[in-house]
N, C-alpha and C positions, 0 to 999 in steps of 0.2 A: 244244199249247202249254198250260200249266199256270199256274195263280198264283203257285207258287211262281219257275218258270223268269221270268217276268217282273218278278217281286217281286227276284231273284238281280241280271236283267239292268237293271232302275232303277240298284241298288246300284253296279256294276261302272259304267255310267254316269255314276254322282255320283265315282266316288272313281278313276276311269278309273287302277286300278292292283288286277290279281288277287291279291295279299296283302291288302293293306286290304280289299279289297271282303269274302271270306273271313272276315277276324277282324272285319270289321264284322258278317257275318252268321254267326259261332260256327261256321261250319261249315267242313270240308275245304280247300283250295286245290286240290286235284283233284278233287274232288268240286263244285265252280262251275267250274272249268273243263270239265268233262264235260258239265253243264247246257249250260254257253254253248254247247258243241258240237253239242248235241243239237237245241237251237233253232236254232239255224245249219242244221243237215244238214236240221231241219223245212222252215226255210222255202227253206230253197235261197240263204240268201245270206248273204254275211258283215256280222255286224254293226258288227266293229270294225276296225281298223286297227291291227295291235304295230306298235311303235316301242319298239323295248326292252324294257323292263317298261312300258313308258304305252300306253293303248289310249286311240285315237282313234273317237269315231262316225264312221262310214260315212255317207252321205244316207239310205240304206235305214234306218241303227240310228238316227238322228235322227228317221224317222219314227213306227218300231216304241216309240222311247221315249216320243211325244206320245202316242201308242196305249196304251200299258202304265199311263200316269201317270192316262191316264181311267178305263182299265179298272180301277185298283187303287185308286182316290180314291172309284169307286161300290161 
């Protein structure tokens, strides 16, 4: 797990929608989806929930987010 893959996964979090999250973060839309996947396949669990284009947190991604927002705030 990287700072950037959590710094990715805050974003996708806040704007719970992989376009926005993307052009929020200048970068690819498969290229954050490939991330999300990667932390995903790391930890062994799914973070979000698709519901169309809207992703929902998971309890697992609710936690992994209280985790990231410390880790990324120190």
């Amino acid at each position: 797990m990287t700072l950037n893959q959590l710094s990715y996964f805050r974003v996708l979090a806040e704007t719970r929608h992989m376009g926005r999250a993307a052009e929020k973060l200048f970068i690819a839309q498969s290229s954050l989806s490939l991330s999300l996947a990667k932390l995903e396949a790391e930890l062994g669990i799914l973070l979000f929930e698709r519901k169309g284009h809207q992703l929902v947190l998971t309890p697992e991604g609710s936690a992994l987010l209280a985790h990231a927002e410390r880790v990324l705030r120190e």
